[in-house]
C-alpha positions in Angstrom: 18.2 15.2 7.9 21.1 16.7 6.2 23.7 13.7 5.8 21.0 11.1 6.0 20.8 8.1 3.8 16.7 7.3 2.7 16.1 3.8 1.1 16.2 3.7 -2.2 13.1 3.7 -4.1 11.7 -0.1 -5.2 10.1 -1.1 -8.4 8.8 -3.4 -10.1 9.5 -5.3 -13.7 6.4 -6.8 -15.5 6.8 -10.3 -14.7 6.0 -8.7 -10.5 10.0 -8.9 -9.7 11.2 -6.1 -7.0 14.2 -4.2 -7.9 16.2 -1.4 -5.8 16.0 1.9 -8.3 20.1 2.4 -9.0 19.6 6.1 -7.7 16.0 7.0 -6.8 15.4 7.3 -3.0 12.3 6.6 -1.6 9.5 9.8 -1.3 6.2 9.6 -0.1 2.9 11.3 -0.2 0.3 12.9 1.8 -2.7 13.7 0.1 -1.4 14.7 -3.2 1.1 16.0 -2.6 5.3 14.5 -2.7 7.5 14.6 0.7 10.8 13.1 1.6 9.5 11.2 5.1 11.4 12.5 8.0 13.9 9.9 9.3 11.6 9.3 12.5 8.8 7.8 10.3 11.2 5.2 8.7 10.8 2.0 10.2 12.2 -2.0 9.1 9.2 -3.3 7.2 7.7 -5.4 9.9 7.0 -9.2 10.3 3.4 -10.1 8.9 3.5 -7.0 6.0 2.6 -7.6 2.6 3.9 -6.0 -0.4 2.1 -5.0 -3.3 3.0 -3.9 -6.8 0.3 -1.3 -8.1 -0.5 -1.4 -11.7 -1.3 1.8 -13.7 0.8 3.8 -11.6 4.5 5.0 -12.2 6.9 5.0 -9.2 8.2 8.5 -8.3 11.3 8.5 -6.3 13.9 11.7 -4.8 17.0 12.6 -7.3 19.2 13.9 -4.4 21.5 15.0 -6.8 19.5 17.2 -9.3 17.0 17.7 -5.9 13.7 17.2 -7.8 10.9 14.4 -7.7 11.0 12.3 -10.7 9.0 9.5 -12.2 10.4 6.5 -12.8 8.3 5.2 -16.4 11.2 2.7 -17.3 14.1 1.4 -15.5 17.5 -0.8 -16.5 16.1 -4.5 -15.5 20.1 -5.7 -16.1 20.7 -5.4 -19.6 16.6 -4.6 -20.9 15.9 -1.3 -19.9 11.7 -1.9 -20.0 8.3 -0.3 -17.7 8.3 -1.0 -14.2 5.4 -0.2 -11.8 5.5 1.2 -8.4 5.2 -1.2 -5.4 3.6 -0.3 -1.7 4.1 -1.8 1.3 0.5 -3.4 3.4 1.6 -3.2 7.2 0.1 -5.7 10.1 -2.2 -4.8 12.9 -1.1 -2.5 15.4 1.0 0.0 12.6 -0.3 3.3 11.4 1.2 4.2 7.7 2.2 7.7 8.0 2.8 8.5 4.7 1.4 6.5 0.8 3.2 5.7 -1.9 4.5 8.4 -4.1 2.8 7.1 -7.7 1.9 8.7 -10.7 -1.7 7.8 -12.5 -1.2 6.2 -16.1 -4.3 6.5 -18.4 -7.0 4.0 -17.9 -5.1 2.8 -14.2 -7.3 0.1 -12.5 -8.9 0.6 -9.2 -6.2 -0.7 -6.8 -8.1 -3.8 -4.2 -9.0 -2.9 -0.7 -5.9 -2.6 1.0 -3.9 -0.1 2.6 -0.9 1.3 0.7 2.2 2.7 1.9 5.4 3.6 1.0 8.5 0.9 0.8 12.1 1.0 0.1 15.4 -0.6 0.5 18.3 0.2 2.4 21.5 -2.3 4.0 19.5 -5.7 2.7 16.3 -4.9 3.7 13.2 -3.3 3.4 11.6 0.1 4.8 8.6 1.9 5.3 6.8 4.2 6.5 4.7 4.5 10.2 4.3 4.5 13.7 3.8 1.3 15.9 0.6 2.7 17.4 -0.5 -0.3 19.9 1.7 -3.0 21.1 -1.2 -5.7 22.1 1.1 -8.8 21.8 -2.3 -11.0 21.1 -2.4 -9.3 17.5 1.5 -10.8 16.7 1.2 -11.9 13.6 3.4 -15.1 14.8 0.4 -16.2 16.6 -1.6 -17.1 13.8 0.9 -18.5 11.6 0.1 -22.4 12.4 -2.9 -23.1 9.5 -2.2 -27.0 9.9 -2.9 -26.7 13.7 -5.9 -24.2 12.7 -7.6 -26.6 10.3 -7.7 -29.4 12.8 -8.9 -27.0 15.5 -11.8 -25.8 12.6 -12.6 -29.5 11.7 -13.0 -30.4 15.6 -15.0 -27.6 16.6 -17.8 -28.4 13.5 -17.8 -32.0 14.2 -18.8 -30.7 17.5 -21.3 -28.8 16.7 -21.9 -29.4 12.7 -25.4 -27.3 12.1 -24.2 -23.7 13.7 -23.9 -21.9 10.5 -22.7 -19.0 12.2 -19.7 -21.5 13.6 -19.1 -22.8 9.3 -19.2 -18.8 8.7 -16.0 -18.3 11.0 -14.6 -21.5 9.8 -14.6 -20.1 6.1 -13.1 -16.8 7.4 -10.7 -18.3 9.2 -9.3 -20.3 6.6 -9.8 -18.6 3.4 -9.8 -15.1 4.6 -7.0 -15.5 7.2 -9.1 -13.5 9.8 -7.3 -13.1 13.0 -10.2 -12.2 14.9 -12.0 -15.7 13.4 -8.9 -17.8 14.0 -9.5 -16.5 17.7 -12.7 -18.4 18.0 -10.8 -21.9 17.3 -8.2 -21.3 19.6 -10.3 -20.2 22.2 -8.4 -17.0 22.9 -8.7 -13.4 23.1 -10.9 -11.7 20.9 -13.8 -13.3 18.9 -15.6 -11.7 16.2 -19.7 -12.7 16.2 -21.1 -11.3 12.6 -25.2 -11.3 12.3 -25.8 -8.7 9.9 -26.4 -9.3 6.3 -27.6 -5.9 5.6 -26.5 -2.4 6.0 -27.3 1.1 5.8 -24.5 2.7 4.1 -23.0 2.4 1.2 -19.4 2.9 2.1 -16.6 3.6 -0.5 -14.0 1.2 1.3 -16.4 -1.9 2.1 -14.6 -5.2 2.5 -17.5 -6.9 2.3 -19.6 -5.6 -0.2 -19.2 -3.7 -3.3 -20.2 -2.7 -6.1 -20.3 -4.5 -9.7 -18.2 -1.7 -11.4 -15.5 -1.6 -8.6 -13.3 -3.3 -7.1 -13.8 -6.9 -5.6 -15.1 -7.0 -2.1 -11.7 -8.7 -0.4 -14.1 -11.7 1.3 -17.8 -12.1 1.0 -20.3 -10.7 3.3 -22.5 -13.2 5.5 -25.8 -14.2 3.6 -27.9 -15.3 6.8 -28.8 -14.0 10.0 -28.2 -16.6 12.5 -30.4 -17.5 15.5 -29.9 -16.8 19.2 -28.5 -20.0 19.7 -25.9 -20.4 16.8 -24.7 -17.5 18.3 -24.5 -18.0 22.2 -23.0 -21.5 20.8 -19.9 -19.0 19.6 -20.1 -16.8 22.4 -21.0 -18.6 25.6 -18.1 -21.2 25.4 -15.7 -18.0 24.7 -16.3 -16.2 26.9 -16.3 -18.9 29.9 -12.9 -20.2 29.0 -10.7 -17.7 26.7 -7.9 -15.8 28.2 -8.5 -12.3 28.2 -12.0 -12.8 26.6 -13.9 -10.5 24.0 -16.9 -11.0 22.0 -17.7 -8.4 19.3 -20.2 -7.8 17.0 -19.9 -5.9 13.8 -17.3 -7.5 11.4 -16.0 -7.0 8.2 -17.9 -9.8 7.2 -21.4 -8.4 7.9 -23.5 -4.8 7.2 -24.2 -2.8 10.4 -25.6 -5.0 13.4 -27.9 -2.3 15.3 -29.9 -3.8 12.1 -30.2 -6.8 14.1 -30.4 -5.1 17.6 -33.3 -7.4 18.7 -31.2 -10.2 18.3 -28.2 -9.0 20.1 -30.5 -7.6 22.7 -31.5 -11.4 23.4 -28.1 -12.8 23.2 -26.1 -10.3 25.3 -29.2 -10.6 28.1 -28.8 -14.6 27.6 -24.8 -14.2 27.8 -24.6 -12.6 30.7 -27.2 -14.8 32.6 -24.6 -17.6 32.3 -21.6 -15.7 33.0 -20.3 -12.1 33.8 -16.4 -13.0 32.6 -15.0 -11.4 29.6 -15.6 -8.5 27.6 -19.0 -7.9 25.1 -18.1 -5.3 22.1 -20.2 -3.8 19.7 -18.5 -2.1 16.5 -21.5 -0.3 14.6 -21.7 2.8 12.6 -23.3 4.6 15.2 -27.0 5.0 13.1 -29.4 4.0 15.9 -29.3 5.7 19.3 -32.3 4.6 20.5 -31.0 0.7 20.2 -27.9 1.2 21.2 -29.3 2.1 24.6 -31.0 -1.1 24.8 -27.9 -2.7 24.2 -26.3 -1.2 26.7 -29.0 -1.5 29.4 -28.8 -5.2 28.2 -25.6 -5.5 29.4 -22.9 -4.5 27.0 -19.7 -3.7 28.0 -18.1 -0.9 25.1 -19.2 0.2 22.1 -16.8 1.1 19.1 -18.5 4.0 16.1 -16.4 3.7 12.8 -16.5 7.2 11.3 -13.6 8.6 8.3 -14.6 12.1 9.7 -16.0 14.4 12.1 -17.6 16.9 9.1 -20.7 15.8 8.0 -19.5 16.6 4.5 -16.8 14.4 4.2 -18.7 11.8 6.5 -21.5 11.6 3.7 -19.0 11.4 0.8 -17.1 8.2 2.1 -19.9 6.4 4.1 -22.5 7.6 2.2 -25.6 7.0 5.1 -29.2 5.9 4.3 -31.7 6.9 6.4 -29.9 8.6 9.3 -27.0 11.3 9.7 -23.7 12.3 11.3 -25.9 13.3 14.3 -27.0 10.0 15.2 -23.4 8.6 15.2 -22.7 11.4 17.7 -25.5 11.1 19.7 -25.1 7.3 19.8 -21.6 8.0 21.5 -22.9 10.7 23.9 -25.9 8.4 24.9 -23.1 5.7 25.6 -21.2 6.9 27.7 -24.4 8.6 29.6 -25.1 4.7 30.1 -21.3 4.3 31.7 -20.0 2.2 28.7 -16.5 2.5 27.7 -16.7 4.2 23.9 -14.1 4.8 21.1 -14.4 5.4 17.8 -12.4 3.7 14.6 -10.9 6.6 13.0 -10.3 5.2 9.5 -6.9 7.2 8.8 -6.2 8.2 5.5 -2.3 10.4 5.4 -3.1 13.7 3.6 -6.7 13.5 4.7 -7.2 12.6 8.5 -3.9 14.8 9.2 -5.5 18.0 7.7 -5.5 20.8 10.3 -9.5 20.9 9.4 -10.3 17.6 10.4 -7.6 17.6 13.6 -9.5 20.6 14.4 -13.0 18.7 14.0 -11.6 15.9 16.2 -10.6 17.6 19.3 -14.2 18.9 19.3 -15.9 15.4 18.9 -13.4 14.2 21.8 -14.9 17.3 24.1 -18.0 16.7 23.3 -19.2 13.1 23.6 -15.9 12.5 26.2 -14.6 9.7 24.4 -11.9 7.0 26.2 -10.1 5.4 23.2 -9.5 6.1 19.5 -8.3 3.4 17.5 -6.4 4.3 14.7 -6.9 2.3 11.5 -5.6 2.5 7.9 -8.2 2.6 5.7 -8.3 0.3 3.1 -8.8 2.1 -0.5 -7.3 3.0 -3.7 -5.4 6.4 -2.7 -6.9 8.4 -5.7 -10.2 6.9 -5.3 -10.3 8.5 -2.2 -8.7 11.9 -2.5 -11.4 12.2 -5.9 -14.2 11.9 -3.6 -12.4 13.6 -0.3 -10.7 16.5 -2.5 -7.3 17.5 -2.5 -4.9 18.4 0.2 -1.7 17.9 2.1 -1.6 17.0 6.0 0.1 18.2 8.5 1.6 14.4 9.4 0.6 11.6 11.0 3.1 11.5 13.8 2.4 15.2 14.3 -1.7 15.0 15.2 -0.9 12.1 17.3 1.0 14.7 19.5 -1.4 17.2 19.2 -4.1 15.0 20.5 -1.7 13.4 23.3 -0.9 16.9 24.5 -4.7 18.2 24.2 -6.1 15.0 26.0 -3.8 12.9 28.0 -6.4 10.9 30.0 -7.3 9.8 26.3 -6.1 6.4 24.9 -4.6 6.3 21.7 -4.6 2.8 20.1 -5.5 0.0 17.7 -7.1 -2.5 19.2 -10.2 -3.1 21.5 -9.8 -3.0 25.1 -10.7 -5.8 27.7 -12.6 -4.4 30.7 -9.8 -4.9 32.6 -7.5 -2.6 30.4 -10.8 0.2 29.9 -8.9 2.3 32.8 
């Protein structure tokens, strides 16, 4: 690291213009606290990122010369030297950020929007960041889902077709207005297709993308309002799964509360599903609140089963997803009682650098793999305002990213470590 040259830091004048800082170099944080990234984490901002600048909060940035963290309140915008604002960088599917921006609070700072924040900078005419390419699935290239002409006709055909299936105008709005990858899927007839039926839940998570509340953030897309019959949902599912290439159909979306809610429902559909056809993959992504119906599930023919958890303490589980009417102990169960059924399980680890790197929750980890055996972990950033998060998690430093994955590789190295779900032909 000695004679290594970091990106310089990148900011922000009012008017949303992105600026190299003349001498700051990019730092990054875990937790709370600030750290130069190690030269293995720094990787060329990749295709499909977004960058966002975030107001209320003051870029800090490494002085190599006077070797000190410093905040960067104004900067020399050519000849008016005026406020700039930090910027962060939003990286596609299959990247995990390893480290977040390094940002000071200013008084009154909004809650930053649902996304996932990390650190950016500029070096040799082009940008950086921070992270590890964690699954290389080439169906989740953002290049694939580029072609929004193409998509519209594909949407416009597919409701002509069939113009009352509300769950079908549900995917067509997500799709097109919310860019979903997953819903484009459905209108290309490929790969992975996502089959929301829950308009309810039974937590109240902190980083909900569907549903939150008045005094908060916006919701980045709206959650579904109905919950659609058997048939507007095997008219979804039964053509996927018949003629998609490497065919998935999962319930539990962004776009929808918890669907063991509806388990009756998808108890019917999955039995009705697999009557017609035993190709493709059927997926369930749930919270994990409702053993008992999971079983059914599975005894109804589902194929794997992915439990979305932020952390395997119970304190820090209540504090982010904040349950109602069931505890840590049914999400565990639910996985145990699983894989007891032969179902391929992972969990969606919503990683959080600083927080999901701690040696605590490492610790905690490695004893929820032993004990409910799990095959995958899919490694997701979670989408939240940083200090929103560490108020209600507590403060800390991690030990890195790139350092737990190698703990866990070295500790279970039948275990997959991904992004992604998994067709049943890629479960092994």
């Amino acid at each position: 690291m000695v004679n290594f040259e970091y990106p310089r830091l990148v900011v922000s004048d009012p008017n949303g213009t992105l600026f190299d800082h003349s001498f700051l170099r990019l730092l990054g944080r875990s937790g709370d606290q600030f750290l130069l990234p190690h030269p293995s984490e720094l990787v060329l901002l990749p295709k499909g990122s977004q960058l966002f600048t975030l107001p209320g909060r003051v870029p800090v940035g490494w002085d190599e010369e006077k070797k000190s963290f410093i905040s960067s309140e104004k900067f020399q915008f050519g000849k008016v030297e005026t406020e700039c604002t930090a910027v962060a960088a939003f990286l596609p599917p299959g990247y995990i950020r390893s480290l977040l921006p390094a940002t000071q609070l200013k008084r009154k700072a909004p809650t930053l929007p649902l996304w996932a924040y990390s650190a950016v900078g500029w070096k040799d005419g082009e940008f950086w960041t921070t992270g590890l390419f964690l699954d290389p699935d080439p169906h989740w290239n953002p290049k694939y889902f580029e072609n929004d002409a193409f998509l519209k006709r594909k949407v416009e055909a597919s409701l002509k077709r069939d113009p009352e299936n509300r769950l079908l105008r549900q995917l067509s709005r997500c799709a097109l207005e919310y860019h979903c990858f997953a819903a484009k899927n459905v209108f290309f007839r490929r790969w992975e297709c996502p089959l929301p039926t829950s308009p309810s839940c039974n937590a109240d998570c902190l980083g909900c993308i569907s549903l939150q509340p008045s005094e908060c953030c916006p919701a980045p897309q709206e959650r579904i309002d109905f919950v659609p019959t058997v048939d507007e949902v095997l008219g979804v599912a039964l053509p996927h799964l018949e003629k998609a290439e490497d065919a998935i159909v999962s319930f539990g979306q962004g776009c929808e509360g918890e669907p063991l809610i509806q388990w009756r429902l998808l108890e019917n559909v999955i039995v009705k599903l697999r009557e017609k056809t035993s190709r493709g993959t059927i997926n369930l992504n749930t919270n994990g609140s409702f053993p008992k119906r999971l079983e059914k599930l599975c005894d109804a023919g589902l194929d794997s089963v992915r439990v979305t958890l932020n952390s395997p303490h119970l304190k820090f589980y209540k504090r982010y997803h904040q349950p109602r009417g069931y505890t840590l102990t049914e999400v565990v169960s639910s996985l145990i009682r699983a894989k007891e059924k032969r179902i391929y399980t992972s969990i969606n680890l919503l990683v959080f650098p600083g927080f999901t790197d701690r040696e605590g929750e490492v610790e905690g980890l490695i004893d929820l793999i032993r004990k409910t055996n799990l095959d995958l972990i899919q490694m997701r950033n979670l989408n939240i305002d940083p200090d929103l998060y560490l108020k209600a998690m507590g403060r800390g430093e991690g030990m890195g990213i790139s350092k737990m994955v190698d703990i866990l590789k070295k500790e279970f190295p039948c275990l997959q470590l991904g992004y992604f779900n998994r067709t049943r032909e890629k479960f092994r």
